[in-house]
N, CA, C and O atoms as a Tripos MOL2 file, in Angstrom:
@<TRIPOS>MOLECULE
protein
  252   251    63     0     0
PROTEIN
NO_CHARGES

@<TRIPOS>ATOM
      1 N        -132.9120   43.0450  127.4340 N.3       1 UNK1
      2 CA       -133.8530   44.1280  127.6740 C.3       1 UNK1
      3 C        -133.7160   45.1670  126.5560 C.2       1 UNK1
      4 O        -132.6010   45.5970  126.2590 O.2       1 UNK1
      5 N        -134.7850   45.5630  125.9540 N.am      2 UNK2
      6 CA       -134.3300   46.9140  124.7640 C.3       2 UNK2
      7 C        -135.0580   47.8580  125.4140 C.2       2 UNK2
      8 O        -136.0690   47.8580  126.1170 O.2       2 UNK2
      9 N        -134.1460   48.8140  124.9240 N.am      3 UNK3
     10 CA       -133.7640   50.2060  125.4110 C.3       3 UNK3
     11 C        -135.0120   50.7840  124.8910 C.2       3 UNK3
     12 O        -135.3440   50.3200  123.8010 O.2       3 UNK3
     13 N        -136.0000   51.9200  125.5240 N.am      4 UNK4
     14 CA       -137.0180   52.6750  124.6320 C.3       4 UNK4
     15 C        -136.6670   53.8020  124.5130 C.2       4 UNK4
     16 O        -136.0350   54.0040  125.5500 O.2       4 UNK4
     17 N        -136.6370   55.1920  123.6120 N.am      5 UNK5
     18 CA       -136.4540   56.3980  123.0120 C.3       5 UNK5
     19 C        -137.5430   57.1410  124.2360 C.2       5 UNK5
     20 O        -138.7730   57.1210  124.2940 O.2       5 UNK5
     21 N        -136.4480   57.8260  125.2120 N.am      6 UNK6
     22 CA       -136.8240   58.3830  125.9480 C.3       6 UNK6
     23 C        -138.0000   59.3320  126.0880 C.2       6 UNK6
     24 O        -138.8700   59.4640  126.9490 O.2       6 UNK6
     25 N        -137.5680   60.3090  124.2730 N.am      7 UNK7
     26 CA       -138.9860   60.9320  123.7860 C.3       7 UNK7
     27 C        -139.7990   60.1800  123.2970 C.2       7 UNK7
     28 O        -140.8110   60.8680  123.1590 O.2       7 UNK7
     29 N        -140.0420   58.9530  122.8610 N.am      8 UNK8
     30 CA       -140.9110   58.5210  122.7280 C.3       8 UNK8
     31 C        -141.9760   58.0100  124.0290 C.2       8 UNK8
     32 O        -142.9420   58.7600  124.1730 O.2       8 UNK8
     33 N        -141.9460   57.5070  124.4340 N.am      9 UNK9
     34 CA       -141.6950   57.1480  125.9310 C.3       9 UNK9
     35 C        -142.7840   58.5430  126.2840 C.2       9 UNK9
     36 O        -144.0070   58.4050  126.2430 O.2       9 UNK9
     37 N        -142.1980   59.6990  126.5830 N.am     10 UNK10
     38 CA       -142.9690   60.8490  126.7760 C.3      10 UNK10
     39 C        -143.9960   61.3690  126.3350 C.2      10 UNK10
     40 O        -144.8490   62.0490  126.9060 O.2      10 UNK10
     41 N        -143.8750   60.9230  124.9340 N.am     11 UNK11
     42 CA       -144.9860   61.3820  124.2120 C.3      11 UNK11
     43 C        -146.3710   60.4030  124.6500 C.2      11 UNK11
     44 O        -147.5410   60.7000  124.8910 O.2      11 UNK11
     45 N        -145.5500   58.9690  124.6200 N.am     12 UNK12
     46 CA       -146.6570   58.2110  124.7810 C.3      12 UNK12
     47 C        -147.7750   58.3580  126.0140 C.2      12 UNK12
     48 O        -149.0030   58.2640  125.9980 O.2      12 UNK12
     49 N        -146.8600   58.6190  127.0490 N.am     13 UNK13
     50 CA       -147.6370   59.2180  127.9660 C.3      13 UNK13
     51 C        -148.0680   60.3380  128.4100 C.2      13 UNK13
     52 O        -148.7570   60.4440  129.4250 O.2      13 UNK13
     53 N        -147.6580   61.3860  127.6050 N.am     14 UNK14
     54 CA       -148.9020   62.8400  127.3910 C.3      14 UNK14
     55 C        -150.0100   62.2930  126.8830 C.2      14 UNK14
     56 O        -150.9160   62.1170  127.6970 O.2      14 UNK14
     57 N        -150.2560   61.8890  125.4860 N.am     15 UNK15
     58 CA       -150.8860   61.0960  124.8650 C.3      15 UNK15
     59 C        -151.9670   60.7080  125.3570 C.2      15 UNK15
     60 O        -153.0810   61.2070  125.1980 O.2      15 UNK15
     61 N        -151.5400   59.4040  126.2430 N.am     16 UNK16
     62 CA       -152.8330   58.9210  127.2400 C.3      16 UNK16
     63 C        -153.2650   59.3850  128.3240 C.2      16 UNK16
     64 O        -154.3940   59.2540  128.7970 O.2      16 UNK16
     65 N        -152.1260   60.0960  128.8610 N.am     17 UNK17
     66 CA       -152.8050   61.2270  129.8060 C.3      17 UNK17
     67 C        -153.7180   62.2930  129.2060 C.2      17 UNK17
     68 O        -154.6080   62.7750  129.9070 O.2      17 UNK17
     69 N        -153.5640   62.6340  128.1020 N.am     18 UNK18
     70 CA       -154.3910   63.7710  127.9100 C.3      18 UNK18
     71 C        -155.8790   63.7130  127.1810 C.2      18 UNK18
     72 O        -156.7680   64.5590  127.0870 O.2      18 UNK18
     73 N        -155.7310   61.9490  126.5670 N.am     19 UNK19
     74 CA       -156.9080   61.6790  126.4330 C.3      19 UNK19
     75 C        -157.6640   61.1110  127.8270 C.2      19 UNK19
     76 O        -158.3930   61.8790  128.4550 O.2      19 UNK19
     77 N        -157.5190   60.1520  128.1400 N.am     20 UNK20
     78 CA       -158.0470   58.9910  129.3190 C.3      20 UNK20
     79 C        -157.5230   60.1730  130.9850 C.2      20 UNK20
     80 O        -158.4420   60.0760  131.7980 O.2      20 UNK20
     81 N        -156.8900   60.6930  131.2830 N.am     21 UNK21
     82 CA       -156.7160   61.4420  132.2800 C.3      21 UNK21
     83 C        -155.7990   60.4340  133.3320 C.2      21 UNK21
     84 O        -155.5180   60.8400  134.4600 O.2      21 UNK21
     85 N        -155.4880   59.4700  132.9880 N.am     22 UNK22
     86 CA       -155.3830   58.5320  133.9790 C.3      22 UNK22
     87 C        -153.6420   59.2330  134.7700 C.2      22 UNK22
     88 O        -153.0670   60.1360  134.1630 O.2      22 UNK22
     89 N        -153.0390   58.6740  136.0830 N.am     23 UNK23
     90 CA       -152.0710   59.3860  136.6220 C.3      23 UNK23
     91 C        -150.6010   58.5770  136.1700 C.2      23 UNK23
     92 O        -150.5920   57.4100  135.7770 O.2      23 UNK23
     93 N        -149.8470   59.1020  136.2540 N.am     24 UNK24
     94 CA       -148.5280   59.2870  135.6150 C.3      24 UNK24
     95 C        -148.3070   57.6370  135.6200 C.2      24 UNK24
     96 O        -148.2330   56.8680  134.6620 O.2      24 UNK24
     97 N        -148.2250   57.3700  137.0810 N.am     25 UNK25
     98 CA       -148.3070   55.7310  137.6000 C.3      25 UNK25
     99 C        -148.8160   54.5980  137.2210 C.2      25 UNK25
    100 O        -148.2140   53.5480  137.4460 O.2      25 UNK25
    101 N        -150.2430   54.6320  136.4590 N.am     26 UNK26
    102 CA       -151.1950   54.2500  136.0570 C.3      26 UNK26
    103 C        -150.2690   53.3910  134.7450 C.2      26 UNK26
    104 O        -149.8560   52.2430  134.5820 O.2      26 UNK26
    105 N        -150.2320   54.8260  133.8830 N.am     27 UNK27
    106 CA       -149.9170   54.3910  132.4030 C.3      27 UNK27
    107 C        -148.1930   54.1500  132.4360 C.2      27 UNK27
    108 O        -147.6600   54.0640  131.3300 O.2      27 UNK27
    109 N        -147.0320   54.0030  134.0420 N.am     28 UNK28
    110 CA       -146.0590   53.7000  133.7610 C.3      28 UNK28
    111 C        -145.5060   52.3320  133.8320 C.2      28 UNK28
    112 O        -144.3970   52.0170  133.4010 O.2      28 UNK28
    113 N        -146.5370   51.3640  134.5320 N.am     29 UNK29
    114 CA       -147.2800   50.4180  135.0510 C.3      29 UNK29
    115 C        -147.5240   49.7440  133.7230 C.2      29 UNK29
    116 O        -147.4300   48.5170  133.7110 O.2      29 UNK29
    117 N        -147.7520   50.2190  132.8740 N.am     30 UNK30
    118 CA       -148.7190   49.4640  131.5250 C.3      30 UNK30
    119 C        -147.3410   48.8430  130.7680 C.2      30 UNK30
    120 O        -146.2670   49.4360  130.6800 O.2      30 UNK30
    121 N        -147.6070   47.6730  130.3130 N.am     31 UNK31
    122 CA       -146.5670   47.3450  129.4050 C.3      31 UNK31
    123 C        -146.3810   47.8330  128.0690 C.2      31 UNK31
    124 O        -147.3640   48.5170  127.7830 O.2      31 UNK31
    125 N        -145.4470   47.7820  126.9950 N.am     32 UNK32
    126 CA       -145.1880   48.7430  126.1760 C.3      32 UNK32
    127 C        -146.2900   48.2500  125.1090 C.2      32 UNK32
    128 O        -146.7890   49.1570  124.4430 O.2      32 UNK32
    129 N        -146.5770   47.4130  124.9460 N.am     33 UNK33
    130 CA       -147.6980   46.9150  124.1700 C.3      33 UNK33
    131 C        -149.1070   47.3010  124.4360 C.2      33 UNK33
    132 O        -150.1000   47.3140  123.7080 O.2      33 UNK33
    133 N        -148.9180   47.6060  125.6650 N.am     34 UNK34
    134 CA       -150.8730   47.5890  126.3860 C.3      34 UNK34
    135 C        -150.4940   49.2150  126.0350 C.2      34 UNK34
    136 O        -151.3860   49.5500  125.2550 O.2      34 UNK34
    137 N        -149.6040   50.3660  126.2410 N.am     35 UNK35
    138 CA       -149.4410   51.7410  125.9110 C.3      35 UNK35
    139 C        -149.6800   52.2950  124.1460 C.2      35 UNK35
    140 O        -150.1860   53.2920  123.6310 O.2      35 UNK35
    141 N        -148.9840   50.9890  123.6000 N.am     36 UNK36
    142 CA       -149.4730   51.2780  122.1430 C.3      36 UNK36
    143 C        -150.1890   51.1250  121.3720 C.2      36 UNK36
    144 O        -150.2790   51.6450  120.2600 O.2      36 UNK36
    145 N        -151.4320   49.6110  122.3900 N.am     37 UNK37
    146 CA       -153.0670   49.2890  121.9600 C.3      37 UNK37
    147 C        -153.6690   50.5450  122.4240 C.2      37 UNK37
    148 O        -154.2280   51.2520  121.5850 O.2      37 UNK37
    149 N        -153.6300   50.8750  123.5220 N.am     38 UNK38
    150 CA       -154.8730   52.4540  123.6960 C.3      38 UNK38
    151 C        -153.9440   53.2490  123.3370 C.2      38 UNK38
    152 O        -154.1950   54.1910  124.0880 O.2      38 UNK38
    153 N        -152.7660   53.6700  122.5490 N.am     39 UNK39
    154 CA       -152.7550   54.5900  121.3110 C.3      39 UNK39
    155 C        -153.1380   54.8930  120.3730 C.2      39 UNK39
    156 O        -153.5420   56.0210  120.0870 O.2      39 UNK39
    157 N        -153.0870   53.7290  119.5240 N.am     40 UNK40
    158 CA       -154.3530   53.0160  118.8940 C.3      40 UNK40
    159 C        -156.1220   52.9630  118.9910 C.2      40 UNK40
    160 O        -156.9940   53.3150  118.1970 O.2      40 UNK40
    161 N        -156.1540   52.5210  119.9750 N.am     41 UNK41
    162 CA       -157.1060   53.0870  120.2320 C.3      41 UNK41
    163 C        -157.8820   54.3940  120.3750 C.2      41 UNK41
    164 O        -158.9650   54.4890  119.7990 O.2      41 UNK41
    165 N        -157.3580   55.5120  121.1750 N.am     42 UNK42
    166 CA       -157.5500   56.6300  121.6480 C.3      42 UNK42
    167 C        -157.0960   57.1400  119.9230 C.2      42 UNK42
    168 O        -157.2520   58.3500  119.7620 O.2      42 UNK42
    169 N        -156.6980   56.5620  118.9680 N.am     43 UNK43
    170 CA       -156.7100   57.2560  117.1690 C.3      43 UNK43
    171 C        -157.6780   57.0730  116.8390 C.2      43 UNK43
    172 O        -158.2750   58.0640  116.4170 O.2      43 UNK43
    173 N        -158.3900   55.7910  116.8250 N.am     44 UNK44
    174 CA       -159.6280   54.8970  116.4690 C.3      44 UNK44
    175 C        -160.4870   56.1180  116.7990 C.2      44 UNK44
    176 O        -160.7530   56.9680  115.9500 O.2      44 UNK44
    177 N        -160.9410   56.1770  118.1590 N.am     45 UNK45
    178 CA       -161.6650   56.8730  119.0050 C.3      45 UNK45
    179 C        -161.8130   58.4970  118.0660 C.2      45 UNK45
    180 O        -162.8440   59.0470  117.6790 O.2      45 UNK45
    181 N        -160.6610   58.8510  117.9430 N.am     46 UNK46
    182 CA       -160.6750   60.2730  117.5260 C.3      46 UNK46
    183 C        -160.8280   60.3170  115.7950 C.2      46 UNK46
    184 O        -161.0070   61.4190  115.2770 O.2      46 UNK46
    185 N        -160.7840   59.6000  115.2890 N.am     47 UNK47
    186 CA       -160.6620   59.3270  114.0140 C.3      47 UNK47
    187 C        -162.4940   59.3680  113.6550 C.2      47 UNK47
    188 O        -163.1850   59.9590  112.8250 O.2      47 UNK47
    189 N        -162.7490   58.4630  114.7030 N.am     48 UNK48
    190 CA       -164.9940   58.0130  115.0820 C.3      48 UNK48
    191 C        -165.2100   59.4330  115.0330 C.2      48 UNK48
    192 O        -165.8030   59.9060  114.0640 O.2      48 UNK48
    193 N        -164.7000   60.3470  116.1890 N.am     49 UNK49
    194 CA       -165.8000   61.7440  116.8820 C.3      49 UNK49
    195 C        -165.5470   62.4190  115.2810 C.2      49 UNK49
    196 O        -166.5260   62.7500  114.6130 O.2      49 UNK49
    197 N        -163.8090   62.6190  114.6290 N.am     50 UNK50
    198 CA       -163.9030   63.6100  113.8880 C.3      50 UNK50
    199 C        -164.6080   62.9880  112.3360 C.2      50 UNK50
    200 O        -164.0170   63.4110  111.3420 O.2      50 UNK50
    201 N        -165.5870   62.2080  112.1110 N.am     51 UNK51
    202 CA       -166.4970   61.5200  111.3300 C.3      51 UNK51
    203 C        -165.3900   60.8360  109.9790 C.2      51 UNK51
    204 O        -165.6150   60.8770  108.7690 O.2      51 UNK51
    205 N        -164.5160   60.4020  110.4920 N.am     52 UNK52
    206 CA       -163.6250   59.9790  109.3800 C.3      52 UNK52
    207 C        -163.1460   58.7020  109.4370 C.2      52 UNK52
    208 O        -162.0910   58.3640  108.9020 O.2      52 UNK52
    209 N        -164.1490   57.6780  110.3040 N.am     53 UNK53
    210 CA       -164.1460   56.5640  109.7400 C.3      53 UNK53
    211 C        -163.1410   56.0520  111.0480 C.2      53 UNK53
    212 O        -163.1550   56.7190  112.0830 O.2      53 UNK53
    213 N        -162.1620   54.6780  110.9210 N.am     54 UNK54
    214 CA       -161.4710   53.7530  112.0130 C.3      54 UNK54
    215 C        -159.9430   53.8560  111.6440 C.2      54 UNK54
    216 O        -159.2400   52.8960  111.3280 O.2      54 UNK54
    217 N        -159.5260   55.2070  111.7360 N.am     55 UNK55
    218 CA       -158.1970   55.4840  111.3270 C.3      55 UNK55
    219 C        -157.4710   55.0620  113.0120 C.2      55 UNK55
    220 O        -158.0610   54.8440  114.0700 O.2      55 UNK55
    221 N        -156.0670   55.0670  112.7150 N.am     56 UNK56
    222 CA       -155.3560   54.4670  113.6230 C.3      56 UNK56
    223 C        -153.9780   55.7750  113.8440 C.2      56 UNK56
    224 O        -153.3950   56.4260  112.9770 O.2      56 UNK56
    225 N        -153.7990   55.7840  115.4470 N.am     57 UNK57
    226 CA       -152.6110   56.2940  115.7540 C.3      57 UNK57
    227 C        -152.5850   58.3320  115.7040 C.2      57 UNK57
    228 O        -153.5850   58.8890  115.2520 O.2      57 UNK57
    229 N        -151.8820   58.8370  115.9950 N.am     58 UNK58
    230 CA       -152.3950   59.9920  116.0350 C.3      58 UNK58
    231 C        -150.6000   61.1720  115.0500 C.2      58 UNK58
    232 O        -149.4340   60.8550  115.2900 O.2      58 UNK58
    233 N        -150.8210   61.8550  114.4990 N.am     59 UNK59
    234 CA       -149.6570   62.6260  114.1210 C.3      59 UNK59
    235 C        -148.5410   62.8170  114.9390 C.2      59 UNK59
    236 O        -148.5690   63.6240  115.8680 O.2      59 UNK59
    237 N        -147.5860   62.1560  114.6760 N.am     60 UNK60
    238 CA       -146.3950   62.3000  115.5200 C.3      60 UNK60
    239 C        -146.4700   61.3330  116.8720 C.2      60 UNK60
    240 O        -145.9240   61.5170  117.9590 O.2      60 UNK60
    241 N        -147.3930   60.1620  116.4090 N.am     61 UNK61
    242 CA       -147.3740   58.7780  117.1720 C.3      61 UNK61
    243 C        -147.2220   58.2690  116.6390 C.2      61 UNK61
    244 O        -147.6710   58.7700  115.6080 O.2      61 UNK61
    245 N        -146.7600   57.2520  116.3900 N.am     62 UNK62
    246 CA       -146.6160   56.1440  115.3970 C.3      62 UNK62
    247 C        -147.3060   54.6110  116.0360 C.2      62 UNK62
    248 O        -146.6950   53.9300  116.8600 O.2      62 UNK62
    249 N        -148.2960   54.3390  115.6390 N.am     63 UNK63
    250 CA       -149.1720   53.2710  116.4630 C.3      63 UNK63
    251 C        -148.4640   51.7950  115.5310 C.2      63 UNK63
    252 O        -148.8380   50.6540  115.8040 O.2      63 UNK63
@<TRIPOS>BOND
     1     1     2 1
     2     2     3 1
     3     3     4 2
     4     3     5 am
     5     5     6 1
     6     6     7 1
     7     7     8 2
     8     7     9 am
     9     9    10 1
    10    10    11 1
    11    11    12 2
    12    11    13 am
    13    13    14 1
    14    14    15 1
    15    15    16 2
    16    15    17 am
    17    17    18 1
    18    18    19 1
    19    19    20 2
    20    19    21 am
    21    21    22 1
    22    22    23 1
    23    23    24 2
    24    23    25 am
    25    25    26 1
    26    26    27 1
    27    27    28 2
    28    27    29 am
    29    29    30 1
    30    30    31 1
    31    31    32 2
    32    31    33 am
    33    33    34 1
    34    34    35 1
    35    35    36 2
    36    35    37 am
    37    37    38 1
    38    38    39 1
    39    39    40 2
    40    39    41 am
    41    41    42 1
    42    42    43 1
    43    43    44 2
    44    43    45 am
    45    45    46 1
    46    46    47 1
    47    47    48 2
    48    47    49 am
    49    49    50 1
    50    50    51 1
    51    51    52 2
    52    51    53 am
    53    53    54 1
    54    54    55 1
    55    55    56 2
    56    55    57 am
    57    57    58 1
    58    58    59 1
    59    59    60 2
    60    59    61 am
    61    61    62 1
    62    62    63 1
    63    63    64 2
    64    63    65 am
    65    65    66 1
    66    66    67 1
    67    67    68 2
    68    67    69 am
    69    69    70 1
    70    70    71 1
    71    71    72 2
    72    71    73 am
    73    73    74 1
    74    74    75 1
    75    75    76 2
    76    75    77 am
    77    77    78 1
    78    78    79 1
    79    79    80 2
    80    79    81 am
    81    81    82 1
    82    82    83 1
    83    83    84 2
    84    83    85 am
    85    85    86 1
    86    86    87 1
    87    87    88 2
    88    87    89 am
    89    89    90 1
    90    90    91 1
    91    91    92 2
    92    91    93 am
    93    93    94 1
    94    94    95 1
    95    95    96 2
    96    95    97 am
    97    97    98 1
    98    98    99 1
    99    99   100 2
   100    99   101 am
   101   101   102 1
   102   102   103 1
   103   103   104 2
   104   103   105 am
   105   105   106 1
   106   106   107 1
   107   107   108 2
   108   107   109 am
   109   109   110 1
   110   110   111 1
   111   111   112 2
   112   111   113 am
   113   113   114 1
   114   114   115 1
   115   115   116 2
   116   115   117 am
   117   117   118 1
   118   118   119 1
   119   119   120 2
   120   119   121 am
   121   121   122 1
   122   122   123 1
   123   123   124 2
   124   123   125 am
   125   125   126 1
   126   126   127 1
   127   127   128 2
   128   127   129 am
   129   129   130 1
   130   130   131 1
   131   131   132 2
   132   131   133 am
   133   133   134 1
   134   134   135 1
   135   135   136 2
   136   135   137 am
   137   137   138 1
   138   138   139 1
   139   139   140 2
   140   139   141 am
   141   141   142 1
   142   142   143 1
   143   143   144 2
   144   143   145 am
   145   145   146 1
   146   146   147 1
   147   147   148 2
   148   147   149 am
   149   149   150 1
   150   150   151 1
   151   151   152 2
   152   151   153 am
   153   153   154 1
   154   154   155 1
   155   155   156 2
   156   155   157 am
   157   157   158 1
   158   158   159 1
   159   159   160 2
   160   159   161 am
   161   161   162 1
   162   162   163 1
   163   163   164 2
   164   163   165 am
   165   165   166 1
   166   166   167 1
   167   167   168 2
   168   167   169 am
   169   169   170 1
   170   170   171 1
   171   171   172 2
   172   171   173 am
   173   173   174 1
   174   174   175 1
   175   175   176 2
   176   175   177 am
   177   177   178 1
   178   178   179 1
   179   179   180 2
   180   179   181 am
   181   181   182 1
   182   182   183 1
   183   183   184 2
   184   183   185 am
   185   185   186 1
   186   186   187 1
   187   187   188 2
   188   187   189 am
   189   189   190 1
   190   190   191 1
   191   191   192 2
   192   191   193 am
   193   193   194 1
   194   194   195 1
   195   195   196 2
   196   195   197 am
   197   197   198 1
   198   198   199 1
   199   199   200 2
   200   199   201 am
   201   201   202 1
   202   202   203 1
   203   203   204 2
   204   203   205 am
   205   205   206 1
   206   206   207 1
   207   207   208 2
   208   207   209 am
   209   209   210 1
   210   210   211 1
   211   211   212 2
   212   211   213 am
   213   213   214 1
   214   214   215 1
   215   215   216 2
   216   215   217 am
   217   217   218 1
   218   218   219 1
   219   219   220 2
   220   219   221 am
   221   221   222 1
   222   222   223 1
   223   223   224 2
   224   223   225 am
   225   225   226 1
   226   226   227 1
   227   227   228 2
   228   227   229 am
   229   229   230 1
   230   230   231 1
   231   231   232 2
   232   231   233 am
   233   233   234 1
   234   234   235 1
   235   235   236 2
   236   235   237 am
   237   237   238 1
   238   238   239 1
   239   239   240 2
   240   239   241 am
   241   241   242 1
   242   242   243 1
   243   243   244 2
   244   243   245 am
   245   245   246 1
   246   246   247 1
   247   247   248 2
   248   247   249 am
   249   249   250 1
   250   250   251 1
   251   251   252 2
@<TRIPOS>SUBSTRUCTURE
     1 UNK1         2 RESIDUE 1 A UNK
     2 UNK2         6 RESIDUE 1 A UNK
     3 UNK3        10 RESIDUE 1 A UNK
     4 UNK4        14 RESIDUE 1 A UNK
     5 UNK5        18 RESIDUE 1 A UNK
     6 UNK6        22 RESIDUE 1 A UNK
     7 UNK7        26 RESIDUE 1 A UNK
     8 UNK8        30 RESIDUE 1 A UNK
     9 UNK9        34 RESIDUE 1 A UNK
    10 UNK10       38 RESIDUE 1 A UNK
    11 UNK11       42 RESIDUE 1 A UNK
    12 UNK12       46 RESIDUE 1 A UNK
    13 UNK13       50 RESIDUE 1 A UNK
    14 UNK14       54 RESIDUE 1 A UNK
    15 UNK15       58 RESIDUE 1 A UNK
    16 UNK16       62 RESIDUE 1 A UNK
    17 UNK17       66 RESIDUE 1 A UNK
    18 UNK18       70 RESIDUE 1 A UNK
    19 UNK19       74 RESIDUE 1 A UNK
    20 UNK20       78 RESIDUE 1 A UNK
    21 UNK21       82 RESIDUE 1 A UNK
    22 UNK22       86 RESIDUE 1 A UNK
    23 UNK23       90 RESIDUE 1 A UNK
    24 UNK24       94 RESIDUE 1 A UNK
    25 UNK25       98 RESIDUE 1 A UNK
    26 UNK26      102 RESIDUE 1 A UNK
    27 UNK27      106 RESIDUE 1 A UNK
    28 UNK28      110 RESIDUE 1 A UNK
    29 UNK29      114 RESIDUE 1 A UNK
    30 UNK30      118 RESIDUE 1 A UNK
    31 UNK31      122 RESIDUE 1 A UNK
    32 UNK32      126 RESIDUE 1 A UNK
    33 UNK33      130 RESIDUE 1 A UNK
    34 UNK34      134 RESIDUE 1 A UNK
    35 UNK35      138 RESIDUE 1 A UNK
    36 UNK36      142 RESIDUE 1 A UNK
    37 UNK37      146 RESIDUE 1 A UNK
    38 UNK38      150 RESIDUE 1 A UNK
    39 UNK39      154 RESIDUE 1 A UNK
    40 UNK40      158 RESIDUE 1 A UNK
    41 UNK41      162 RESIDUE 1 A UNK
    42 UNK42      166 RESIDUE 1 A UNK
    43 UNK43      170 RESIDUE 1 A UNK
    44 UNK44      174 RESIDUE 1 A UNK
    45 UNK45      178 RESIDUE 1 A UNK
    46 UNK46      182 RESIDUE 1 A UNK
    47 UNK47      186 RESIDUE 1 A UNK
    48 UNK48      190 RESIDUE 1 A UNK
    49 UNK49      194 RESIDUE 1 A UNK
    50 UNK50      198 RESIDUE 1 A UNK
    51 UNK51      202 RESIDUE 1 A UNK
    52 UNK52      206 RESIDUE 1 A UNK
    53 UNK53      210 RESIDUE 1 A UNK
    54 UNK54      214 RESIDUE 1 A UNK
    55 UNK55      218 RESIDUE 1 A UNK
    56 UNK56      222 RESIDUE 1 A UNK
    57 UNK57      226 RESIDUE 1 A UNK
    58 UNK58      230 RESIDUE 1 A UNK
    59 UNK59      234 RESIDUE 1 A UNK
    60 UNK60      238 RESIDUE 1 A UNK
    61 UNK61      242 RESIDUE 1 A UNK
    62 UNK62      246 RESIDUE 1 A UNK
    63 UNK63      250 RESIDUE 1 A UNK
């Protein structure tokens, strides 16, 4: 089993909580892979609105 970086871990799920809204349970439920595709994603996403093209991951995420 490997160990995950507790703050990381946290961040990841402010992250998707604060984009997608979804509840604590939701995204603790998600495997560590499915948490770091809609990280990814939710960069993509924000990368589209702020007109700068299909950038990935967000500052101080590491996708």
């Amino acid at each position: 089993m490997t160990v995950y970086a507790i703050d990381d871990l946290h961040a990841e799920i402010a992250y998707i909580a604060y984009y997608f809204h979804w509840p604590l349970s939701e995204i603790l439920d998600l495997e560590h892979g499915e948490r770091r595709r809609y990280i990814r994603q939710i960069g993509t996403i924000n990368q589209h609105v702020a007109g700068k093209g299909g950038g990935q991951g967000r500052q101080g995420i590491q996708a």
